[in-house]
Backbone as XML, in Angstrom:
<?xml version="1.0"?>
<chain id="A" units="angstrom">
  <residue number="1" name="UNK">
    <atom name="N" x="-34.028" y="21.040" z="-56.289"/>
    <atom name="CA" x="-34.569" y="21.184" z="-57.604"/>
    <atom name="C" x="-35.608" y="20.105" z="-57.885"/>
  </residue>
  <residue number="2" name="UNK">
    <atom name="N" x="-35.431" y="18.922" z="-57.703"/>
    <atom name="CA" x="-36.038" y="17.815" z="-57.862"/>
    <atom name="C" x="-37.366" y="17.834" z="-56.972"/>
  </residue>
  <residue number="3" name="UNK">
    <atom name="N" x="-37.431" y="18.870" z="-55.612"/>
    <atom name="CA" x="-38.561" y="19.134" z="-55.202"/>
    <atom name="C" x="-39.945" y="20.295" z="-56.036"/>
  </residue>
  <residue number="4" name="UNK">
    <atom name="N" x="-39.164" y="21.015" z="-56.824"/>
    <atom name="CA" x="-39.860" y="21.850" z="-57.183"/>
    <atom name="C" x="-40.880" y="20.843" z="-58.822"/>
  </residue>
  <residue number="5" name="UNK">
    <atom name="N" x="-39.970" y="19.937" z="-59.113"/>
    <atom name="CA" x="-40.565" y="18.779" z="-60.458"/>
    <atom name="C" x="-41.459" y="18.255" z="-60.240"/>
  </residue>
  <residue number="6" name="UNK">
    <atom name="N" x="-41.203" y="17.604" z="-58.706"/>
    <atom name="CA" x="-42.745" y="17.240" z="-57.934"/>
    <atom name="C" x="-44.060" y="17.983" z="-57.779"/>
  </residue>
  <residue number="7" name="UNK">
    <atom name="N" x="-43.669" y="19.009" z="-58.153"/>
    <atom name="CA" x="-44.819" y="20.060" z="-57.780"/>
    <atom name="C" x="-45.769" y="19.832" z="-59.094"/>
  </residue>
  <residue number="8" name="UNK">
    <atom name="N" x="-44.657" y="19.996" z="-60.057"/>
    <atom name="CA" x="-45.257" y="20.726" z="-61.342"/>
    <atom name="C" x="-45.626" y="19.464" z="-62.011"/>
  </residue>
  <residue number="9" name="UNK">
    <atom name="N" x="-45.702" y="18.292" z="-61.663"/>
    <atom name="CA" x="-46.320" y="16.760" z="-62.202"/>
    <atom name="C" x="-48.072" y="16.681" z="-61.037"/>
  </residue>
  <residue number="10" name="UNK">
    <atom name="N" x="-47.945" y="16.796" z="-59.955"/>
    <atom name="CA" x="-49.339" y="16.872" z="-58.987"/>
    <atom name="C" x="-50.100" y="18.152" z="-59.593"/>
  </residue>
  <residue number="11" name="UNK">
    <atom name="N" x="-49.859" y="19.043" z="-60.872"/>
    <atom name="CA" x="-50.948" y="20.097" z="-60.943"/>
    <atom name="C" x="-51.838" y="19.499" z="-62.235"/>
  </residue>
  <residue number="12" name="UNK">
    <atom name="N" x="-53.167" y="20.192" z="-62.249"/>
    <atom name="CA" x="-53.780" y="19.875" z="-63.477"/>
    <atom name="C" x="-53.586" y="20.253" z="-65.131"/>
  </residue>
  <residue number="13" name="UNK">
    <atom name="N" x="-53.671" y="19.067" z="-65.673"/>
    <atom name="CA" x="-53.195" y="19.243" z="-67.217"/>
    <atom name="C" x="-54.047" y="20.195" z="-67.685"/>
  </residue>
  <residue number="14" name="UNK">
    <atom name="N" x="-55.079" y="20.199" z="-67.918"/>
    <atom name="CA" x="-56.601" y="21.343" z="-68.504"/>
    <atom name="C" x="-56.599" y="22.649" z="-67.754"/>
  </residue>
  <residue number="15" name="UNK">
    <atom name="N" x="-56.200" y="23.698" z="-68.159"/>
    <atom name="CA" x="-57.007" y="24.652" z="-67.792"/>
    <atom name="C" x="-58.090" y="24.748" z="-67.066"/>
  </residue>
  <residue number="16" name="UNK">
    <atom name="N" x="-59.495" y="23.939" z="-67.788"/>
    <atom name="CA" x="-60.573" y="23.980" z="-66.760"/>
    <atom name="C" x="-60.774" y="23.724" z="-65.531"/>
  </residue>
  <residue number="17" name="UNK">
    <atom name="N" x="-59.662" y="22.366" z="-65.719"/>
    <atom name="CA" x="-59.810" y="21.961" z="-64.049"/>
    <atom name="C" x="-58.938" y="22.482" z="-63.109"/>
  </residue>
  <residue number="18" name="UNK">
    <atom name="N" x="-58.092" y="23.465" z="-63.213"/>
    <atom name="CA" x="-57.425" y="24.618" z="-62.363"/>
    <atom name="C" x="-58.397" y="25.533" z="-61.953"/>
  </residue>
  <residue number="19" name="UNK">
    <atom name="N" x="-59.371" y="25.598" z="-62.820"/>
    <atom name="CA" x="-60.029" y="26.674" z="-62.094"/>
    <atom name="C" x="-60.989" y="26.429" z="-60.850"/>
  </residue>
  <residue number="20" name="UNK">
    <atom name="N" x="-62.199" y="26.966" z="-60.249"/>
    <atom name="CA" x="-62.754" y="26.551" z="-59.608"/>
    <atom name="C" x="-63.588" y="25.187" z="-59.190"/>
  </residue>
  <residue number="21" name="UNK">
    <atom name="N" x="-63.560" y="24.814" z="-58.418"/>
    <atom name="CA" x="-64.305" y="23.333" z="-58.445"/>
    <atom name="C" x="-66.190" y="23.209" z="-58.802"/>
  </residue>
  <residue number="22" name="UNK">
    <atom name="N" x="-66.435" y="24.299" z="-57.598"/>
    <atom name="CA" x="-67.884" y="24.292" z="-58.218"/>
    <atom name="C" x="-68.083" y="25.810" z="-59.341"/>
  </residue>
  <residue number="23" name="UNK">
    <atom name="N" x="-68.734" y="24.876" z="-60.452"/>
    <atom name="CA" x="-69.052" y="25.306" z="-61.536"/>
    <atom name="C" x="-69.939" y="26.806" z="-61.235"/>
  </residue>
  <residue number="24" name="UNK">
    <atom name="N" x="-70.563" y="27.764" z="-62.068"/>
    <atom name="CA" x="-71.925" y="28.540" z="-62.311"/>
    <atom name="C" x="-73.343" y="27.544" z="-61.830"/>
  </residue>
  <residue number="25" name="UNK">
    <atom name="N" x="-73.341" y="26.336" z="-62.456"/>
    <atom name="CA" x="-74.451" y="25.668" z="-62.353"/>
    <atom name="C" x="-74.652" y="24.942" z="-61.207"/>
  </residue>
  <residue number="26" name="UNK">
    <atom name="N" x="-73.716" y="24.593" z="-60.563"/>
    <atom name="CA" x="-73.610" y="24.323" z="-59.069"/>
    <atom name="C" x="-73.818" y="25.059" z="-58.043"/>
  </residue>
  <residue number="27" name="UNK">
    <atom name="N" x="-73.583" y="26.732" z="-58.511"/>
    <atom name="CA" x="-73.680" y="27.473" z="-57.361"/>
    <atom name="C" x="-75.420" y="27.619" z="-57.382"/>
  </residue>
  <residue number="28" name="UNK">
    <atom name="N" x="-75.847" y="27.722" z="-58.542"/>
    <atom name="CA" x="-77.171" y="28.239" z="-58.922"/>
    <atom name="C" x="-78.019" y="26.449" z="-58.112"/>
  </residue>
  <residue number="29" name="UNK">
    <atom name="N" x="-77.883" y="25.676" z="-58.529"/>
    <atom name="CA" x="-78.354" y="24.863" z="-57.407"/>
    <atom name="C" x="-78.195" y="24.970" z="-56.319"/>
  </residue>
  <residue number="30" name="UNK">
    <atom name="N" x="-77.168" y="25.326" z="-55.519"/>
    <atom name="CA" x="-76.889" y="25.256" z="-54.241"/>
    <atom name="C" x="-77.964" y="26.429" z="-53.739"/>
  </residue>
  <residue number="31" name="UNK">
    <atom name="N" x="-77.733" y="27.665" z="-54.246"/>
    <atom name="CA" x="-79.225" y="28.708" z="-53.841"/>
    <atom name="C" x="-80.185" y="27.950" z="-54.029"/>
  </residue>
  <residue number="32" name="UNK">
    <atom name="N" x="-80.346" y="27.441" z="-55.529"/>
    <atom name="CA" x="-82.372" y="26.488" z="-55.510"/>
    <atom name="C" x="-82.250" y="25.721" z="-54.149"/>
  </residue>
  <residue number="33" name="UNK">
    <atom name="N" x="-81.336" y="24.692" z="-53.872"/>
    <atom name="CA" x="-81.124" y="23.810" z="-52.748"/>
    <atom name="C" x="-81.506" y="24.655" z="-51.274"/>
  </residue>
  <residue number="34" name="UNK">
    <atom name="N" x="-81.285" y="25.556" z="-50.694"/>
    <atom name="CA" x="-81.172" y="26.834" z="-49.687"/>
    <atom name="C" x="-82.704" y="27.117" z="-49.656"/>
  </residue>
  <residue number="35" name="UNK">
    <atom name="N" x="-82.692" y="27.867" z="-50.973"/>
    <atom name="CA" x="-84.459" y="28.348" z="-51.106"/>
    <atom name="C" x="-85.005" y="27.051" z="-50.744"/>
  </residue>
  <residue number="36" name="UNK">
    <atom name="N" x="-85.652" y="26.027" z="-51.082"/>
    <atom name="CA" x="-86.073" y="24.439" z="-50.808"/>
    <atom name="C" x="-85.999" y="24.370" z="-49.685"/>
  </residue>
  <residue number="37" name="UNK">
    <atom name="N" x="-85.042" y="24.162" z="-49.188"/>
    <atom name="CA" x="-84.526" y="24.126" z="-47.149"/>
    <atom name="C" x="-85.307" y="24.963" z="-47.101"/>
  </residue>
  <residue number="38" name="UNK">
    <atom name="N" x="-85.115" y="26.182" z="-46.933"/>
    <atom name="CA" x="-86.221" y="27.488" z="-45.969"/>
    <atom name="C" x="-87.820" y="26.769" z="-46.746"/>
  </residue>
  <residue number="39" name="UNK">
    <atom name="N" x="-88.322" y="26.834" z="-47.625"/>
    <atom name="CA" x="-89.983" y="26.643" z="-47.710"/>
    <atom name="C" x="-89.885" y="25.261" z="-47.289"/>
  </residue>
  <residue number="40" name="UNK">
    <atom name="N" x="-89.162" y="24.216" z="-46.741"/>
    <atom name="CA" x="-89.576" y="23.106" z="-45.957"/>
    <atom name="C" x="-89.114" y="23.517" z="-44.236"/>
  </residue>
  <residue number="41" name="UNK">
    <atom name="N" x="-88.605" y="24.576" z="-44.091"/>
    <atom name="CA" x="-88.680" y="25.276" z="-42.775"/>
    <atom name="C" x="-90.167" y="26.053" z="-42.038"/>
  </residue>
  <residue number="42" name="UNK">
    <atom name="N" x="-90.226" y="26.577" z="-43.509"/>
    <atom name="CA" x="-91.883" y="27.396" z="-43.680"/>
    <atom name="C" x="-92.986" y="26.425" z="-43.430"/>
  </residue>
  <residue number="43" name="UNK">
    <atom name="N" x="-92.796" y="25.724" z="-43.955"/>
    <atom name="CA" x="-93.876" y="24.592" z="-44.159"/>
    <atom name="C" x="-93.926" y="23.840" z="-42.258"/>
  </residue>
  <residue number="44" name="UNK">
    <atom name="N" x="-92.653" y="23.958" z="-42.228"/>
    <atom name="CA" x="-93.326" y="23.584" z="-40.573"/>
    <atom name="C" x="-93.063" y="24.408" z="-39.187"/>
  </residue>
  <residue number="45" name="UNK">
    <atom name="N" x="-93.476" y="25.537" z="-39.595"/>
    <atom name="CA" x="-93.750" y="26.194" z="-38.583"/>
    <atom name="C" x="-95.634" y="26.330" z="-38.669"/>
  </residue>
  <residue number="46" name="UNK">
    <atom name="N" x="-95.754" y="26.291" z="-37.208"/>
    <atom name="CA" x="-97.245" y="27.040" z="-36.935"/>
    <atom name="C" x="-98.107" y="25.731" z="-36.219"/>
  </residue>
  <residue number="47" name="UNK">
    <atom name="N" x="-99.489" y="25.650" z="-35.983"/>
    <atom name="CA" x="-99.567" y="24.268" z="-35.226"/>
    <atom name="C" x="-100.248" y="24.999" z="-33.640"/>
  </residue>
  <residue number="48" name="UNK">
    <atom name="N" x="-99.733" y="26.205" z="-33.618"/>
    <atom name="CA" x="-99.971" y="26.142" z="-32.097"/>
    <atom name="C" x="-101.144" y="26.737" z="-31.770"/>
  </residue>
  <residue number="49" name="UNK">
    <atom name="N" x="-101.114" y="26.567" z="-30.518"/>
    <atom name="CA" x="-102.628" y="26.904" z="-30.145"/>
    <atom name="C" x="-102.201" y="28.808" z="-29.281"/>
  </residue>
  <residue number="50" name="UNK">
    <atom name="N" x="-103.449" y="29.240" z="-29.503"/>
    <atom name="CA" x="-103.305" y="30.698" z="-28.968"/>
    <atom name="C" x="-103.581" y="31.000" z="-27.196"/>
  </residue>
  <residue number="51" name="UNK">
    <atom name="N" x="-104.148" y="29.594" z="-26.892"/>
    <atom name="CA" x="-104.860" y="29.876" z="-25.298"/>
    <atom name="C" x="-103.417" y="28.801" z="-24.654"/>
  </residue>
  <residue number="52" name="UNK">
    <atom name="N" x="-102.359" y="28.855" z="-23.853"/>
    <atom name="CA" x="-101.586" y="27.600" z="-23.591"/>
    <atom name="C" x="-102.440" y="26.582" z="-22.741"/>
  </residue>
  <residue number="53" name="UNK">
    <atom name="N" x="-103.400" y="26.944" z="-22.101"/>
    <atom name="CA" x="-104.306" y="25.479" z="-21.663"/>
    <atom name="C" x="-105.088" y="24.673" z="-22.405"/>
  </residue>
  <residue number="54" name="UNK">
    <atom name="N" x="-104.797" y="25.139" z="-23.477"/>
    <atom name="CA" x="-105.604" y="24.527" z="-24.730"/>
    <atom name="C" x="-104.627" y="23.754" z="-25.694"/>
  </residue>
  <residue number="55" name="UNK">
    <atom name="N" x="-104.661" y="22.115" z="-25.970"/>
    <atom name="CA" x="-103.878" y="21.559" z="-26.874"/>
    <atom name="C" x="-104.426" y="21.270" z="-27.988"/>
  </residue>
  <residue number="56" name="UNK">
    <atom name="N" x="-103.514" y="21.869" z="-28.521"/>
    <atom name="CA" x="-104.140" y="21.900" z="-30.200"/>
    <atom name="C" x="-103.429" y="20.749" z="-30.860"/>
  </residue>
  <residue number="57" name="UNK">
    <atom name="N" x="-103.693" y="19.906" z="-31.558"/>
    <atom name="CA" x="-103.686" y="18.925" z="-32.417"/>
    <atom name="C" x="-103.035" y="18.930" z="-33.680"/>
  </residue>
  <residue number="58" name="UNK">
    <atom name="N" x="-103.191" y="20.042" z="-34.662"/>
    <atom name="CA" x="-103.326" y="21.075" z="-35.395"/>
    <atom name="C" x="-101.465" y="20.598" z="-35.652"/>
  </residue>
  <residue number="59" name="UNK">
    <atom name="N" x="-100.647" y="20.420" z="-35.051"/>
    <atom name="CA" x="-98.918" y="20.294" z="-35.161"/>
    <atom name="C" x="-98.782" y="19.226" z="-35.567"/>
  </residue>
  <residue number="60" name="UNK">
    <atom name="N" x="-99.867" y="18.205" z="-34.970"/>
    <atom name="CA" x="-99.564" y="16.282" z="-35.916"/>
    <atom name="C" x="-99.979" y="16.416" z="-37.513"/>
  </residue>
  <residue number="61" name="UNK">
    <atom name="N" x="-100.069" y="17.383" z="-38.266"/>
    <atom name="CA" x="-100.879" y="17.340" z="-39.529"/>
    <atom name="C" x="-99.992" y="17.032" z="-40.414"/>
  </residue>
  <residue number="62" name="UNK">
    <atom name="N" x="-100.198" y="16.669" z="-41.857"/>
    <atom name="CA" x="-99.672" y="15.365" z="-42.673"/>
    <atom name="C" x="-98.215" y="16.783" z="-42.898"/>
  </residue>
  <residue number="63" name="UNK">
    <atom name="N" x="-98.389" y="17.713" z="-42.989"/>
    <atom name="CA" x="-97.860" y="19.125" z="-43.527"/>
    <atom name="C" x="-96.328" y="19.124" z="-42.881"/>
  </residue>
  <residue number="64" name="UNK">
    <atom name="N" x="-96.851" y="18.980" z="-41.729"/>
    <atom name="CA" x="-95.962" y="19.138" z="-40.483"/>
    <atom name="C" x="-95.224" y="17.913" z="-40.314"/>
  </residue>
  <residue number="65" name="UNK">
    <atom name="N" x="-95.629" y="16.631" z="-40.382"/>
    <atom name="CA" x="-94.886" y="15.992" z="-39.569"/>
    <atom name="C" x="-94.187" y="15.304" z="-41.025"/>
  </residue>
  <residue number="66" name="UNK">
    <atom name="N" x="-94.870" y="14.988" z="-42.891"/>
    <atom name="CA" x="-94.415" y="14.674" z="-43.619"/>
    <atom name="C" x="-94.141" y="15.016" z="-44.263"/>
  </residue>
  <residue number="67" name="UNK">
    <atom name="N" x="-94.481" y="16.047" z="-45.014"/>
    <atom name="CA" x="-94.265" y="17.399" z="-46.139"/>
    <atom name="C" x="-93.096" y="17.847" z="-45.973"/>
  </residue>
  <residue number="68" name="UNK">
    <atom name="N" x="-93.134" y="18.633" z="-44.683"/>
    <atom name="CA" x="-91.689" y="19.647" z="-44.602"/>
    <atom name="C" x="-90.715" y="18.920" z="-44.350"/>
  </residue>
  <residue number="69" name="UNK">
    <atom name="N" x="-90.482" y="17.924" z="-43.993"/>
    <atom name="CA" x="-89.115" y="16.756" z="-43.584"/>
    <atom name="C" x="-88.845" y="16.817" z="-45.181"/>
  </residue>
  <residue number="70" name="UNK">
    <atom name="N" x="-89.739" y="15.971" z="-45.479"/>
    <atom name="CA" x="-89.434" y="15.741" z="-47.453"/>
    <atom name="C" x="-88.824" y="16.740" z="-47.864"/>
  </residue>
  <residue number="71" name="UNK">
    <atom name="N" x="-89.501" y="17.979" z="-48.289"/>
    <atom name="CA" x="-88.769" y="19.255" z="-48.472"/>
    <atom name="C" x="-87.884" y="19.233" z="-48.584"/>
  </residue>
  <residue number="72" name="UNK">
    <atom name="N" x="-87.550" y="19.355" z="-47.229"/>
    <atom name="CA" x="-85.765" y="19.759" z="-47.001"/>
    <atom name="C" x="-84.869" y="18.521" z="-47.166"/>
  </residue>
  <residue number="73" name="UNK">
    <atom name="N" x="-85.113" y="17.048" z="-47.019"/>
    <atom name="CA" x="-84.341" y="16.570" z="-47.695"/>
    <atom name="C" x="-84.183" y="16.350" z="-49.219"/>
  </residue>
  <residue number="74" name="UNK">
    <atom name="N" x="-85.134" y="17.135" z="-49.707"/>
    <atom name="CA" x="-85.029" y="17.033" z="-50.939"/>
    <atom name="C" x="-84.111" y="18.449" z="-51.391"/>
  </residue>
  <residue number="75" name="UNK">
    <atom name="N" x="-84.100" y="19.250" z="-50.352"/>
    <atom name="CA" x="-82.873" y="20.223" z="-50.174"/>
    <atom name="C" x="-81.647" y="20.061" z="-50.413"/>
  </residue>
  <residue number="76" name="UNK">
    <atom name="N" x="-82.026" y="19.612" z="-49.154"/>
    <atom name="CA" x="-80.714" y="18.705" z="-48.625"/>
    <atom name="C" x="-79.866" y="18.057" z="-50.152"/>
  </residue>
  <residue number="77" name="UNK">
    <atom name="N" x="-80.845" y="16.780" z="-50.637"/>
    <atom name="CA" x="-79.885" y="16.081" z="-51.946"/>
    <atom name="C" x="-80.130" y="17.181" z="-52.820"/>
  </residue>
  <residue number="78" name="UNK">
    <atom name="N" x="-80.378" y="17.593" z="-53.054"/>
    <atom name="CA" x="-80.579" y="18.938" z="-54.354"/>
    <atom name="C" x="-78.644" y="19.837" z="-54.033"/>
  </residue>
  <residue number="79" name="UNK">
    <atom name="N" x="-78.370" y="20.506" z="-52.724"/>
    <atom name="CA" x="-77.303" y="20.862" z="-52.160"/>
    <atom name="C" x="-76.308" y="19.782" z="-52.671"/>
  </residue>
  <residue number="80" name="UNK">
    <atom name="N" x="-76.450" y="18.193" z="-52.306"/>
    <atom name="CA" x="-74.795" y="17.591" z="-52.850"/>
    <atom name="C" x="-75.232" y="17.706" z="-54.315"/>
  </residue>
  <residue number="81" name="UNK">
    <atom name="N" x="-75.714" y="17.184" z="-55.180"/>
    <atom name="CA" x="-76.178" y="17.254" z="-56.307"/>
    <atom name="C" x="-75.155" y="18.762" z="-56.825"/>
  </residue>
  <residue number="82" name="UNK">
    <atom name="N" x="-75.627" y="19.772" z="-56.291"/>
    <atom name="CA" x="-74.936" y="20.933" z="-57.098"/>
    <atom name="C" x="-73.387" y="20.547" z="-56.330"/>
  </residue>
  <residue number="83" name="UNK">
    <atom name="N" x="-72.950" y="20.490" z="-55.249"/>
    <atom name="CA" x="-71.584" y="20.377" z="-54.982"/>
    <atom name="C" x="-70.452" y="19.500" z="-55.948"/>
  </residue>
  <residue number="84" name="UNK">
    <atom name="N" x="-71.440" y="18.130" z="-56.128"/>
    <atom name="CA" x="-70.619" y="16.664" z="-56.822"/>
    <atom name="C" x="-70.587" y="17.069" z="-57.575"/>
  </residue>
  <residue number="85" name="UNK">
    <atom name="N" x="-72.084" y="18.308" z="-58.552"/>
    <atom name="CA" x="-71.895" y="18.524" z="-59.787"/>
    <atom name="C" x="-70.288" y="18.446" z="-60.579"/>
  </residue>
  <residue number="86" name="UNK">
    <atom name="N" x="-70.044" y="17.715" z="-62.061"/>
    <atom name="CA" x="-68.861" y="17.501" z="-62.798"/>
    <atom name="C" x="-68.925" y="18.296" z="-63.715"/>
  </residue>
  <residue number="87" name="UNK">
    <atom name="N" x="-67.952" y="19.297" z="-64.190"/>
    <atom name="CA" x="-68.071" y="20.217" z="-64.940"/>
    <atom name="C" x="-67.926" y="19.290" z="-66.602"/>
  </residue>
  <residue number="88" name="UNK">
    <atom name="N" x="-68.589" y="19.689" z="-68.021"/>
    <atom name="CA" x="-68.482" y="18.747" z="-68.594"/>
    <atom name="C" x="-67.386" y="19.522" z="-69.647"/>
  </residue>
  <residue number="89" name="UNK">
    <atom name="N" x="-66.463" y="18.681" z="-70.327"/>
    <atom name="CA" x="-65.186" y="18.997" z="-70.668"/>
    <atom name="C" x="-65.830" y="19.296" z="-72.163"/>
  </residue>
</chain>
């Protein structure tokens, strides 16, 4: 009996916080976060050259090597951002 008391003291007092952890507004970031990742995926593809004896240069560009990194870590923290999100009471 005394095991089942234990139970019912470790659950949450609020309603709210029984329910799901990530919120509506968390999930809806986590897609903005996703979308962000892919157009800093977009952003670095391309660069290449069409003849292969020919080196194209064209892949070191500010786009490619600094832009799209940024991007996606700005994905990236955008993604914990909606996860940590705290639902407000």
């Amino acid at each position: 009996m005394a095991k089942n008391d234990d139970k019912k003291k470790n659950l949450p007092q609020d309603a709210e916080l029984a329910g799901m952890p990530v919120t509506s507004k968390g999930i809806l970031l986590l897609v903005i976060a996703f979308g962000v990742m892919a157009l800093g995926y977009v952003l670095m593809t391309g660069g290449g050259s069409d003849d292969p004896k020919v080196f194209s240069y064209a892949m070191f560009d500010f786009r490619r090597i600094v832009l799209a990194p940024l991007v996606i870590l700005a994905g990236v923290a955008l993604a914990v951002v909606g996860i940590m999100n705290k639902p407000k009471r």
